[in-house]
mmCIF file as Biopython writes it, N, C-alpha, C and O atoms, coordinates in Angstrom:
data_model
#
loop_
_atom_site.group_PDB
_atom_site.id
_atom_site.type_symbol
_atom_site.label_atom_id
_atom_site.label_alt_id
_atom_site.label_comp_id
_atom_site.label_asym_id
_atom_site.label_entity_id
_atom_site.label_seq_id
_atom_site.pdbx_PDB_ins_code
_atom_site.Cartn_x
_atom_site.Cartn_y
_atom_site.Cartn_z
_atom_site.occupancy
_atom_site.B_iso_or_equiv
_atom_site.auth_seq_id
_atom_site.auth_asym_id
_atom_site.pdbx_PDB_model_num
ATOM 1   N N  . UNK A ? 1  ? -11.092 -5.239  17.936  1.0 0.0 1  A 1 
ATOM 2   C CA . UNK A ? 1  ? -11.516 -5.920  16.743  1.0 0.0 1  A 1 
ATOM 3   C C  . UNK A ? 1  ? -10.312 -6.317  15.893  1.0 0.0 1  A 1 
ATOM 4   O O  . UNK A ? 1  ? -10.307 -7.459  15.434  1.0 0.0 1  A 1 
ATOM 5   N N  . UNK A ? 2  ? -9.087  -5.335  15.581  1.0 0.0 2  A 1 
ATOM 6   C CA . UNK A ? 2  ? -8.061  -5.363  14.805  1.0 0.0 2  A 1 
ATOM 7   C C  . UNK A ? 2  ? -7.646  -6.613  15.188  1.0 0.0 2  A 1 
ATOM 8   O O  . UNK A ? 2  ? -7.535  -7.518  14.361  1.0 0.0 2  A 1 
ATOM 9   N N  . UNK A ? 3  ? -7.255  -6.852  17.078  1.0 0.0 3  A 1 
ATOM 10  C CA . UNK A ? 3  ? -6.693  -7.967  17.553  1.0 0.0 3  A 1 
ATOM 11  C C  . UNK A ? 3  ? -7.210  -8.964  17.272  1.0 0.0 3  A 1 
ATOM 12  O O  . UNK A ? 3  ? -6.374  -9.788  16.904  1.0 0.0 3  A 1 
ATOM 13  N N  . UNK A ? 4  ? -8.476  -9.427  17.251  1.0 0.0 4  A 1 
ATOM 14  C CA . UNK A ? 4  ? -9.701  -10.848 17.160  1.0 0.0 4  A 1 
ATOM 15  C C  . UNK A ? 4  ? -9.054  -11.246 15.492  1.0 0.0 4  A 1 
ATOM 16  O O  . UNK A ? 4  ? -8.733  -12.361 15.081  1.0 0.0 4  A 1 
ATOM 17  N N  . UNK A ? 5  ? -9.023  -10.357 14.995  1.0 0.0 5  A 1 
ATOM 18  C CA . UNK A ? 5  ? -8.456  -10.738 13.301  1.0 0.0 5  A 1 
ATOM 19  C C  . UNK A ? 5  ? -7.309  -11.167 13.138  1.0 0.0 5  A 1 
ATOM 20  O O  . UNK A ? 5  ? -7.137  -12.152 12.420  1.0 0.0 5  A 1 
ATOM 21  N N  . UNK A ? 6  ? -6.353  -10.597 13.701  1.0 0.0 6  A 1 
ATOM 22  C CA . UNK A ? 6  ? -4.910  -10.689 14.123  1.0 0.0 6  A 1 
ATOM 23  C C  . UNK A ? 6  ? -5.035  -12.011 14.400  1.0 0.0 6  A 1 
ATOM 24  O O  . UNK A ? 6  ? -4.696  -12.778 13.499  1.0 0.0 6  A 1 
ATOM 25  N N  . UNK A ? 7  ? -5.501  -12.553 15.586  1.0 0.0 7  A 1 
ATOM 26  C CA . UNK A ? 7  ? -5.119  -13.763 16.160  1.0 0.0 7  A 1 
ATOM 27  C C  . UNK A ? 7  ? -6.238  -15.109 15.754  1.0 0.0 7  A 1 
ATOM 28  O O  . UNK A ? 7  ? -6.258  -16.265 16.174  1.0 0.0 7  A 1 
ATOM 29  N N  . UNK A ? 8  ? -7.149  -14.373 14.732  1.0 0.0 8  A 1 
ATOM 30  C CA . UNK A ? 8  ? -7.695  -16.096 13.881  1.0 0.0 8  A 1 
ATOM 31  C C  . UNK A ? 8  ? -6.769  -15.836 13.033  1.0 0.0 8  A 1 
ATOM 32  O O  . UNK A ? 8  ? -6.014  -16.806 12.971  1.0 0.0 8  A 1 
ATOM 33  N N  . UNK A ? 9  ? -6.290  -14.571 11.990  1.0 0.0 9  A 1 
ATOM 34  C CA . UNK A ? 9  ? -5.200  -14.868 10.978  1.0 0.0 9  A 1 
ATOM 35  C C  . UNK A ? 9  ? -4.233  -16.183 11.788  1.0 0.0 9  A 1 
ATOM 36  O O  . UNK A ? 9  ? -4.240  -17.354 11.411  1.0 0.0 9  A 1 
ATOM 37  N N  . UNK A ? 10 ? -3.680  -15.808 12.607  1.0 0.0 10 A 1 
ATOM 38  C CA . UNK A ? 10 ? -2.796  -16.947 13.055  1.0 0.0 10 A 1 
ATOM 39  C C  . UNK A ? 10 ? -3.099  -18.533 13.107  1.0 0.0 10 A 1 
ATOM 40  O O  . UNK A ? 10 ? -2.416  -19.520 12.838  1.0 0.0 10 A 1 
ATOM 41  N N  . UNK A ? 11 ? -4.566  -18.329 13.622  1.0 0.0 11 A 1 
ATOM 42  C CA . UNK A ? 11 ? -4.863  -19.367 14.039  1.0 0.0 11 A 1 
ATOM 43  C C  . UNK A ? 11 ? -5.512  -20.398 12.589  1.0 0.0 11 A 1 
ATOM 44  O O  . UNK A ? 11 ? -5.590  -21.624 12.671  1.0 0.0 11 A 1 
ATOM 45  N N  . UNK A ? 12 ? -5.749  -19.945 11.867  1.0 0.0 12 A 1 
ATOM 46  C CA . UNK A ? 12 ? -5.872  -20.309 10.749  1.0 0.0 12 A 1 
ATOM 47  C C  . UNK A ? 12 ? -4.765  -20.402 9.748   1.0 0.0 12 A 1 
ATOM 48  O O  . UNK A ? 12 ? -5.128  -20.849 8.659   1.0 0.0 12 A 1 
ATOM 49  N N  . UNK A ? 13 ? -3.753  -20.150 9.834   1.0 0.0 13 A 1 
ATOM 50  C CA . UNK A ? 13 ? -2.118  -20.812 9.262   1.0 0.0 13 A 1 
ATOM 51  C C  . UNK A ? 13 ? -1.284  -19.325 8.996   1.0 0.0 13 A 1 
ATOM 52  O O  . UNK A ? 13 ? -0.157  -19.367 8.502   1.0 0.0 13 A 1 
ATOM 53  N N  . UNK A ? 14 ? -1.959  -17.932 9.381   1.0 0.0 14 A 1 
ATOM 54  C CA . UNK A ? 14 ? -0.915  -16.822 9.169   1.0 0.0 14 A 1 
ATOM 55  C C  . UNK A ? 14 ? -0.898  -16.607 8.045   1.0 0.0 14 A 1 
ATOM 56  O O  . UNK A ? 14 ? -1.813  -16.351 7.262   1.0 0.0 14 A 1 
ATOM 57  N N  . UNK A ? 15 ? 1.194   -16.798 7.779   1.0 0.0 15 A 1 
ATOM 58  C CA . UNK A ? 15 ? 1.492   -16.069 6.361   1.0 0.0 15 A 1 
ATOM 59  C C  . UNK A ? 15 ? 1.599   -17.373 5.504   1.0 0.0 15 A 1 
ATOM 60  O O  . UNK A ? 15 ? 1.255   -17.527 4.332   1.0 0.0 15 A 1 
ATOM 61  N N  . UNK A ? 16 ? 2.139   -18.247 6.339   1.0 0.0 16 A 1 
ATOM 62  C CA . UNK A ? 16 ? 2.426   -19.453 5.460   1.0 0.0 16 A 1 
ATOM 63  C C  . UNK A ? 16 ? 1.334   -19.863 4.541   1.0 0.0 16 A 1 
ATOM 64  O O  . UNK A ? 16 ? 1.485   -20.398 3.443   1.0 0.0 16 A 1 
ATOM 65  N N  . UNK A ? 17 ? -0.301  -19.405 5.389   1.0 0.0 17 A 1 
ATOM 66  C CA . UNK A ? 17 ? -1.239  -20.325 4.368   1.0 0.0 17 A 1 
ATOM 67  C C  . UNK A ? 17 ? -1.646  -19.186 3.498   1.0 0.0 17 A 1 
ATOM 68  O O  . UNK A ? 17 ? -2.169  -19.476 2.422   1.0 0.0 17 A 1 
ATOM 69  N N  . UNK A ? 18 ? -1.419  -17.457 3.924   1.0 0.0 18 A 1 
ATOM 70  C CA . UNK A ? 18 ? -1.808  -16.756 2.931   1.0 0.0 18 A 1 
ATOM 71  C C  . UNK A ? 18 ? -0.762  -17.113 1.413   1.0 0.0 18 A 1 
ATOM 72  O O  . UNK A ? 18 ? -1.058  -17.037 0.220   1.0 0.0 18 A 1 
ATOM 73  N N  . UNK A ? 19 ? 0.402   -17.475 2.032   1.0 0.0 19 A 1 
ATOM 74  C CA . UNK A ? 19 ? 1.453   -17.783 0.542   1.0 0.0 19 A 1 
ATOM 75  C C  . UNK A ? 19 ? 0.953   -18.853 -0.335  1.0 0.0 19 A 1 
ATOM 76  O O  . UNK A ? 19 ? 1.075   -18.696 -1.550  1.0 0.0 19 A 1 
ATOM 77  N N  . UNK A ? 20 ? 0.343   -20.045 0.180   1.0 0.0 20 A 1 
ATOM 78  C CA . UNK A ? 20 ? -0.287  -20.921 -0.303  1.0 0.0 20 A 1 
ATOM 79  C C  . UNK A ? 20 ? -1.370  -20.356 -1.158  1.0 0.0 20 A 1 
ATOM 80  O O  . UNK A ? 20 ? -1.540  -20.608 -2.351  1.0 0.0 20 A 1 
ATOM 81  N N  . UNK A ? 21 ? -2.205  -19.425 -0.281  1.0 0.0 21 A 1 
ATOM 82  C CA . UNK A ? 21 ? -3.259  -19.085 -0.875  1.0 0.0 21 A 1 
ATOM 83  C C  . UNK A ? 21 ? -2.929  -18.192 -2.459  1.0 0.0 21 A 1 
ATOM 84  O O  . UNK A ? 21 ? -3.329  -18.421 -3.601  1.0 0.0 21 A 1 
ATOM 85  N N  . UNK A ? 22 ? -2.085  -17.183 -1.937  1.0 0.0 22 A 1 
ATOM 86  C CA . UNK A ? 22 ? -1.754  -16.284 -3.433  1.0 0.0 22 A 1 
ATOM 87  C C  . UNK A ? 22 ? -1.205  -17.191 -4.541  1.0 0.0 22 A 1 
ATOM 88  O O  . UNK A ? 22 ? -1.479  -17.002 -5.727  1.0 0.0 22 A 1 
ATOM 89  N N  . UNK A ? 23 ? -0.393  -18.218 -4.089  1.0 0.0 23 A 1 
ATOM 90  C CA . UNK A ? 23 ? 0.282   -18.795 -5.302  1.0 0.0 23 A 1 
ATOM 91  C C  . UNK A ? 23 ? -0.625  -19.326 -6.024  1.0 0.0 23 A 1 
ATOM 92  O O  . UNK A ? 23 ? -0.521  -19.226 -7.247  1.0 0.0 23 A 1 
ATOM 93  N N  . UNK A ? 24 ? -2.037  -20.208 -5.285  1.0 0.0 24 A 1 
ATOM 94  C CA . UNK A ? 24 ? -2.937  -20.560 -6.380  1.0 0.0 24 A 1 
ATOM 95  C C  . UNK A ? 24 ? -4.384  -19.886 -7.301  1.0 0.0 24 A 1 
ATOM 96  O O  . UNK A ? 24 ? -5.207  -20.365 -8.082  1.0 0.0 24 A 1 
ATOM 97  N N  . UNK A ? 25 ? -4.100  -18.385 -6.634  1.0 0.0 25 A 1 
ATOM 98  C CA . UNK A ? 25 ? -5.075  -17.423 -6.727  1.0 0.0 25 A 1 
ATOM 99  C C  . UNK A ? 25 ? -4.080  -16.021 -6.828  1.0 0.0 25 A 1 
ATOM 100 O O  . UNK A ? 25 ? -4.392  -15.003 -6.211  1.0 0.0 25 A 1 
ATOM 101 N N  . UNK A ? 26 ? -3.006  -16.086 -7.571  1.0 0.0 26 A 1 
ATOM 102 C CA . UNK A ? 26 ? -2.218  -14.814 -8.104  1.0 0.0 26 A 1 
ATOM 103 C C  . UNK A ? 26 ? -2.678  -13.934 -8.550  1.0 0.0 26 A 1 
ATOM 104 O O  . UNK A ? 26 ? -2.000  -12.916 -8.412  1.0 0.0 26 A 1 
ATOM 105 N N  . UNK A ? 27 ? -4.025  -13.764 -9.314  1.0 0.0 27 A 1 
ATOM 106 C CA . UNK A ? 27 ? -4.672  -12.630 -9.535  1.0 0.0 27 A 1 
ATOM 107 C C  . UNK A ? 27 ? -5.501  -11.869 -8.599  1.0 0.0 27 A 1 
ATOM 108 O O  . UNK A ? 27 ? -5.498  -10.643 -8.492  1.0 0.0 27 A 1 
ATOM 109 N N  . UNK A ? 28 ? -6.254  -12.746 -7.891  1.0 0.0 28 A 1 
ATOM 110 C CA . UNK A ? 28 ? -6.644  -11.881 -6.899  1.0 0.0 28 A 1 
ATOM 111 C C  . UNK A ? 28 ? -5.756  -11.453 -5.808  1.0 0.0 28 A 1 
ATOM 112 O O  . UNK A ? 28 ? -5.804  -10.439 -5.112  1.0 0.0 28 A 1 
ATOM 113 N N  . UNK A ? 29 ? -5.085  -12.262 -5.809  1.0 0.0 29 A 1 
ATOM 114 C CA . UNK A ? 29 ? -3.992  -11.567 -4.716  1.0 0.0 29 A 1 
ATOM 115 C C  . UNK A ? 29 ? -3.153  -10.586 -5.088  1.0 0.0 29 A 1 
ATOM 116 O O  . UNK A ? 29 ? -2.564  -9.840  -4.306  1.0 0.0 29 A 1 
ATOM 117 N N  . UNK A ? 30 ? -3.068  -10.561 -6.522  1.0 0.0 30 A 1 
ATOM 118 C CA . UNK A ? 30 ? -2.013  -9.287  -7.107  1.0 0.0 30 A 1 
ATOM 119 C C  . UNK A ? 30 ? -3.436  -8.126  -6.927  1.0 0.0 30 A 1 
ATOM 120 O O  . UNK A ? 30 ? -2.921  -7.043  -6.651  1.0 0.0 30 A 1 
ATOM 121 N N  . UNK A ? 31 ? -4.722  -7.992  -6.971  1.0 0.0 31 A 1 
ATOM 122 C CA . UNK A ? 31 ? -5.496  -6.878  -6.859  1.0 0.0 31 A 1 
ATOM 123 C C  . UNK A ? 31 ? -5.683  -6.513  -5.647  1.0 0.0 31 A 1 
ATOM 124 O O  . UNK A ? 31 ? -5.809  -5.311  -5.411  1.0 0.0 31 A 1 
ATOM 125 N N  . UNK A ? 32 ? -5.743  -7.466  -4.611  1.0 0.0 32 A 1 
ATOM 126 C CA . UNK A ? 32 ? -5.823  -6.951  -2.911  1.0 0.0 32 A 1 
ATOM 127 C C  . UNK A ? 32 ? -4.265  -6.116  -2.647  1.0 0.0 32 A 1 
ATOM 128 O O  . UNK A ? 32 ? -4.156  -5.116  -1.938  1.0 0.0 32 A 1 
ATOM 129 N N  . UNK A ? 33 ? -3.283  -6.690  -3.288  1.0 0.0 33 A 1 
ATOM 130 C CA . UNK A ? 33 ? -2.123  -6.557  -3.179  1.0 0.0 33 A 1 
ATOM 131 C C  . UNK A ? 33 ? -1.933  -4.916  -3.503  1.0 0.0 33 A 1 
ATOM 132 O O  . UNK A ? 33 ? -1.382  -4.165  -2.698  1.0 0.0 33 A 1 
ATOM 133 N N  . UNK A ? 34 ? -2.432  -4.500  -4.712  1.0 0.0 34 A 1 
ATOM 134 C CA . UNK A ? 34 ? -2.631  -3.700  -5.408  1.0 0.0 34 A 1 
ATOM 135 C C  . UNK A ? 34 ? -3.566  -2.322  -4.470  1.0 0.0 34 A 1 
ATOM 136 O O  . UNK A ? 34 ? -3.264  -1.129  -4.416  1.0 0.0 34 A 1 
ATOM 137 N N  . UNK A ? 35 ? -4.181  -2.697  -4.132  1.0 0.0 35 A 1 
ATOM 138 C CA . UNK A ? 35 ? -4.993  -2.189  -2.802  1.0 0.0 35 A 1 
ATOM 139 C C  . UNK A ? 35 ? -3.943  -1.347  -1.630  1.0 0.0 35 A 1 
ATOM 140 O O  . UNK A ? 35 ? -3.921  -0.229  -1.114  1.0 0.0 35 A 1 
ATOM 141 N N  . UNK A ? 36 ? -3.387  -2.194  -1.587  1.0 0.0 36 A 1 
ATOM 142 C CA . UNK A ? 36 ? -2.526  -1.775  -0.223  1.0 0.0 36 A 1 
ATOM 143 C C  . UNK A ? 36 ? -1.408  -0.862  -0.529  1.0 0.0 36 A 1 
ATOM 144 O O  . UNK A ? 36 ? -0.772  -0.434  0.434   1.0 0.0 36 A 1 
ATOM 145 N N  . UNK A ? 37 ? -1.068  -0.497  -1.713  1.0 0.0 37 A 1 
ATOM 146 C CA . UNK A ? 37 ? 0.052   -0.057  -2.579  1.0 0.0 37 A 1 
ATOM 147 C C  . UNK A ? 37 ? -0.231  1.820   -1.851  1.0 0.0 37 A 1 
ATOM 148 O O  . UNK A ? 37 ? -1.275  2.333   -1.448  1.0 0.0 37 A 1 
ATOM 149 N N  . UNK A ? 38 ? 0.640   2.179   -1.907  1.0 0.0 38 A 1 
ATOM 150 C CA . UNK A ? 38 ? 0.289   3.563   -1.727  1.0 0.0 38 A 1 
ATOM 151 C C  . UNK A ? 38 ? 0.308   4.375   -3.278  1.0 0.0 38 A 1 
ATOM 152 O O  . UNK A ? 38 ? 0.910   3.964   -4.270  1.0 0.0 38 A 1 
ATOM 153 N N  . UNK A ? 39 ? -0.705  5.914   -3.173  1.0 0.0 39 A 1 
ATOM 154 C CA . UNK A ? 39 ? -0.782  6.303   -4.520  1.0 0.0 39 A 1 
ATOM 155 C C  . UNK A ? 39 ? 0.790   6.736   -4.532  1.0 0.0 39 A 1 
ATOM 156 O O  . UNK A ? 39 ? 1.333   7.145   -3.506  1.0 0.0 39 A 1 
ATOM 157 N N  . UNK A ? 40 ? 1.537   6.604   -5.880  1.0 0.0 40 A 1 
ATOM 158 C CA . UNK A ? 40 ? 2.212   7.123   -6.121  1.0 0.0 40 A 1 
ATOM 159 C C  . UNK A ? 40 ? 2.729   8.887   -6.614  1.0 0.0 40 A 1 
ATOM 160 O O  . UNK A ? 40 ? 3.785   9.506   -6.486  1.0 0.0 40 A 1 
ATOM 161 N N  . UNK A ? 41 ? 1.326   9.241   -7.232  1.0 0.0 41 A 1 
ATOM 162 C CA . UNK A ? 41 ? 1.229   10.253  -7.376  1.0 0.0 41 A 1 
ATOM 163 C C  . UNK A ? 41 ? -0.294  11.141  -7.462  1.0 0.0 41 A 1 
ATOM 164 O O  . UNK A ? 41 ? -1.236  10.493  -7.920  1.0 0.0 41 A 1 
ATOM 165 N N  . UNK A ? 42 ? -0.547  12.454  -7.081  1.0 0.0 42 A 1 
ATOM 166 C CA . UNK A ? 42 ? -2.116  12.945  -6.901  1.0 0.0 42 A 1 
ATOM 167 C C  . UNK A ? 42 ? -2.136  14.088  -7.686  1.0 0.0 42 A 1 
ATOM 168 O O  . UNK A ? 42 ? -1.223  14.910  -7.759  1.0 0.0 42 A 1 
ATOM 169 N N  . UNK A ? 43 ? -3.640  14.138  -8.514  1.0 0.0 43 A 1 
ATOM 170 C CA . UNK A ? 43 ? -3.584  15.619  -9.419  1.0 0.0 43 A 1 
ATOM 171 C C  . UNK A ? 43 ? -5.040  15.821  -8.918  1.0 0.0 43 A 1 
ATOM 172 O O  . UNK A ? 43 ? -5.882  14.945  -8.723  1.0 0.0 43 A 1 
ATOM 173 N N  . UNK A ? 44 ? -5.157  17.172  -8.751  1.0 0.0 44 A 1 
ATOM 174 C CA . UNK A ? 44 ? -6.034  18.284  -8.380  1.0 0.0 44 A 1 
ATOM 175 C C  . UNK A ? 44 ? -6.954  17.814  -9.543  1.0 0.0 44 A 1 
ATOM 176 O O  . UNK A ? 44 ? -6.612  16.927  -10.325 1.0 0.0 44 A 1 
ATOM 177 N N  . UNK A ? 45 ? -8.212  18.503  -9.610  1.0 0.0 45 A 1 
ATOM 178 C CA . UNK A ? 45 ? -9.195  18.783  -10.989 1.0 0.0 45 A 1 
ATOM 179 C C  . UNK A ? 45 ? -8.173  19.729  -12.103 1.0 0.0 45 A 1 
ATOM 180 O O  . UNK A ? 45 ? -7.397  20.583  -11.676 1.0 0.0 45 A 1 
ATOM 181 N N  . UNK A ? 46 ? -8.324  19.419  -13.545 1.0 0.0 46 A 1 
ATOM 182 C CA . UNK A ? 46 ? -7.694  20.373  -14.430 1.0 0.0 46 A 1 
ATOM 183 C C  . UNK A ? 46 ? -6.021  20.338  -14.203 1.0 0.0 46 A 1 
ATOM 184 O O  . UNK A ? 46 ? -5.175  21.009  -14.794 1.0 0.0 46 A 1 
ATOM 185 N N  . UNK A ? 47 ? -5.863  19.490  -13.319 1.0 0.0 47 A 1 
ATOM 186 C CA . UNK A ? 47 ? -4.016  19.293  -13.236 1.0 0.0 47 A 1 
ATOM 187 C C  . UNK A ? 47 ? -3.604  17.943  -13.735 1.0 0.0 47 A 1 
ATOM 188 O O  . UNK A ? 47 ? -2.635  17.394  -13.212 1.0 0.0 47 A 1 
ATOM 189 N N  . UNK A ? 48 ? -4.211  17.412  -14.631 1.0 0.0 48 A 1 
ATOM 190 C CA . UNK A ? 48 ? -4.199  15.999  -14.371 1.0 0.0 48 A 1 
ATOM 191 C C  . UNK A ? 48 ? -2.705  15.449  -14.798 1.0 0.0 48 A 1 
ATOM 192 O O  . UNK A ? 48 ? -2.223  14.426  -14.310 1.0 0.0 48 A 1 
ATOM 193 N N  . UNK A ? 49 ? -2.025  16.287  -15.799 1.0 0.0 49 A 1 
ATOM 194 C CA . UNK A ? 49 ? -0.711  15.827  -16.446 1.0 0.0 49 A 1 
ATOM 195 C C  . UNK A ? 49 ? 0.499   17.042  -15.146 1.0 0.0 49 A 1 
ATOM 196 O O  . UNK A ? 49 ? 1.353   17.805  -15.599 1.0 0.0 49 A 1 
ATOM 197 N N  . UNK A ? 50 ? 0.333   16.949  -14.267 1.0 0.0 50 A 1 
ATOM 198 C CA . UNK A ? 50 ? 0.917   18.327  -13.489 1.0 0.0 50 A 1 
ATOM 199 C C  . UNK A ? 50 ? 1.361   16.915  -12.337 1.0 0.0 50 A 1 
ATOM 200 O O  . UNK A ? 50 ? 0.559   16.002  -12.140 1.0 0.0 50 A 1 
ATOM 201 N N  . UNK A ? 51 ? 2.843   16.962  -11.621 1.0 0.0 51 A 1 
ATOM 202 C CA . UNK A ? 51 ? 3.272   16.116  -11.143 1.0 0.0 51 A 1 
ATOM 203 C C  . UNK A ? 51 ? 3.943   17.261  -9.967  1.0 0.0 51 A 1 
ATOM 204 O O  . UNK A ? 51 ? 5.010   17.871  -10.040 1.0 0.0 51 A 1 
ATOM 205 N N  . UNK A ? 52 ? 3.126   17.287  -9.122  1.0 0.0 52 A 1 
ATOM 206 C CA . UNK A ? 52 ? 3.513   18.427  -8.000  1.0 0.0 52 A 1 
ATOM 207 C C  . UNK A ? 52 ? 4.100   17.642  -6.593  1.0 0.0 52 A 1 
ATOM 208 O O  . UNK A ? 52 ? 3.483   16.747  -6.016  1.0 0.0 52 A 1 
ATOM 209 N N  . UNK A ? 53 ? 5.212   18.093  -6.241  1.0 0.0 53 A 1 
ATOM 210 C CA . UNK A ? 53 ? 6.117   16.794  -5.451  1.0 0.0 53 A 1 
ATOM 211 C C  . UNK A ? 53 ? 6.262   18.009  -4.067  1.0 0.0 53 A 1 
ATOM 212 O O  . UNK A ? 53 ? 6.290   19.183  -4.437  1.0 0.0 53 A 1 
ATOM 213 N N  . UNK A ? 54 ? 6.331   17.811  -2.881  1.0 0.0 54 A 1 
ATOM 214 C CA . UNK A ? 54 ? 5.441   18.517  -1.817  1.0 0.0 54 A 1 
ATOM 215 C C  . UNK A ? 54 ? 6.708   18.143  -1.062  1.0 0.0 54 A 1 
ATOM 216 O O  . UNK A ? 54 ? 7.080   16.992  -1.292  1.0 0.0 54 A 1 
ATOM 217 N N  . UNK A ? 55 ? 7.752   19.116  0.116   1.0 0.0 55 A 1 
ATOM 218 C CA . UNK A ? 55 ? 8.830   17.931  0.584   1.0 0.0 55 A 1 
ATOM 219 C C  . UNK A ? 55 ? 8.269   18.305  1.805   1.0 0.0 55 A 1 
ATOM 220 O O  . UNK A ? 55 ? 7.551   19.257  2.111   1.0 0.0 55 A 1 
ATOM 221 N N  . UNK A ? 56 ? 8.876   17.084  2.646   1.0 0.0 56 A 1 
ATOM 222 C CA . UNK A ? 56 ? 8.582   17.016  4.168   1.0 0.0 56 A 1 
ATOM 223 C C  . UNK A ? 56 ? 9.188   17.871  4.823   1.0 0.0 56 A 1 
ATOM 224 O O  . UNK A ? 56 ? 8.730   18.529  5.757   1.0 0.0 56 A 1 
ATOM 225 N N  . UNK A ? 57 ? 10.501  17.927  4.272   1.0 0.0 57 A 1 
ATOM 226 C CA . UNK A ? 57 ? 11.166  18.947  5.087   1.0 0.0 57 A 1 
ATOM 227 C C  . UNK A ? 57 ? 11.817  19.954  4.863   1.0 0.0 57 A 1 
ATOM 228 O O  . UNK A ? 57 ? 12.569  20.040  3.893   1.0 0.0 57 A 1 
ATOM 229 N N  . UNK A ? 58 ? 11.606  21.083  5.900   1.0 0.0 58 A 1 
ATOM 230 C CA . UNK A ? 58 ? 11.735  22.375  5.191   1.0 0.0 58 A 1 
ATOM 231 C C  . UNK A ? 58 ? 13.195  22.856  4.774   1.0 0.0 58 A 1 
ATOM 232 O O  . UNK A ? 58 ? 14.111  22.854  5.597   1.0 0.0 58 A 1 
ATOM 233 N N  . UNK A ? 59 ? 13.357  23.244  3.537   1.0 0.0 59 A 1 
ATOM 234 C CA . UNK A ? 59 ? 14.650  24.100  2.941   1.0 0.0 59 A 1 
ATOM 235 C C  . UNK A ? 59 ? 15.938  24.125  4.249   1.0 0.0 59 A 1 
ATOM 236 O O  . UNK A ? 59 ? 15.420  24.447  5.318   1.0 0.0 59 A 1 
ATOM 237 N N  . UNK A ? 60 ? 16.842  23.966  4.323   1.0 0.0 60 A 1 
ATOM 238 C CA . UNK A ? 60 ? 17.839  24.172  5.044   1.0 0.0 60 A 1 
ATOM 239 C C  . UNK A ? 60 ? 19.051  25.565  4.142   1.0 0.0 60 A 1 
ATOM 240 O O  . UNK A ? 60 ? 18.481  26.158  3.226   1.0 0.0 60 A 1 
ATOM 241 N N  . UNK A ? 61 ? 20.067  25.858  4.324   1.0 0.0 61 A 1 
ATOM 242 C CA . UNK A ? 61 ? 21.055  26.979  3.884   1.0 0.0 61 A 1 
ATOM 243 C C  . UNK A ? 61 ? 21.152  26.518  2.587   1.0 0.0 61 A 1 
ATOM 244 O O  . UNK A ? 61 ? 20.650  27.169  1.671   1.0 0.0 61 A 1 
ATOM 245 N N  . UNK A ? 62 ? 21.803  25.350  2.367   1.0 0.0 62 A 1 
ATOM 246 C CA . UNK A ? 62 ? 22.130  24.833  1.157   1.0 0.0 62 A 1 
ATOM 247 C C  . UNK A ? 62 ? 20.919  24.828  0.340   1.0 0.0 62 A 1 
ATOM 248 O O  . UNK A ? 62 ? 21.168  24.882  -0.864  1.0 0.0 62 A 1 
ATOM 249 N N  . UNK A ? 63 ? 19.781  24.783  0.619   1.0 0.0 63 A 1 
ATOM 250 C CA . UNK A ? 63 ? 18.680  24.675  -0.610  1.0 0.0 63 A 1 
ATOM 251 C C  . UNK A ? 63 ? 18.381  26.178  -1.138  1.0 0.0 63 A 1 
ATOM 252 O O  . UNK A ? 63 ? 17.456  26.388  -1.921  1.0 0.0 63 A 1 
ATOM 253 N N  . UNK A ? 64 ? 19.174  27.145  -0.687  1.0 0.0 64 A 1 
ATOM 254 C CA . UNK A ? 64 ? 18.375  28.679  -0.929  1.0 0.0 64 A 1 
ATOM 255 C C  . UNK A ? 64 ? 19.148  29.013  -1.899  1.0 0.0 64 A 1 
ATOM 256 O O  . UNK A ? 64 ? 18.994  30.094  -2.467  1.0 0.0 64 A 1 
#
């Protein structure tokens, strides 16, 4: 299914006509846009002002 979309996007003008498209429809395209954004940051219930930063990778010598 992903592919069938993939290849009318193309076939219907790609990126070139999506650029066309946002420039004359900038707002909706800044909210789809907006969509795709990753969250920047997540709070629990009752944490809401609490900015808890999680690392990928674990402590090495120098971090102890």
């Amino acid at each position: 299914m992903v592919s069938a979309f993939q290849s009318s996007f193309e076939l219907v003008g790609g990126i070139p006509r999506l650029a066309l498209w946002a420039n004359d429809n900038y707002s909706e395209f800044a909210k789809l846009y907006a969509r795709l954004l990753p969250s920047q940051a997540s709070s629990s219930l009752g944490e809401a002002n609490v900015l808890r930063i999680e690392m990928a990778i674990k402590p090495g010598p120098l971090d102890e």
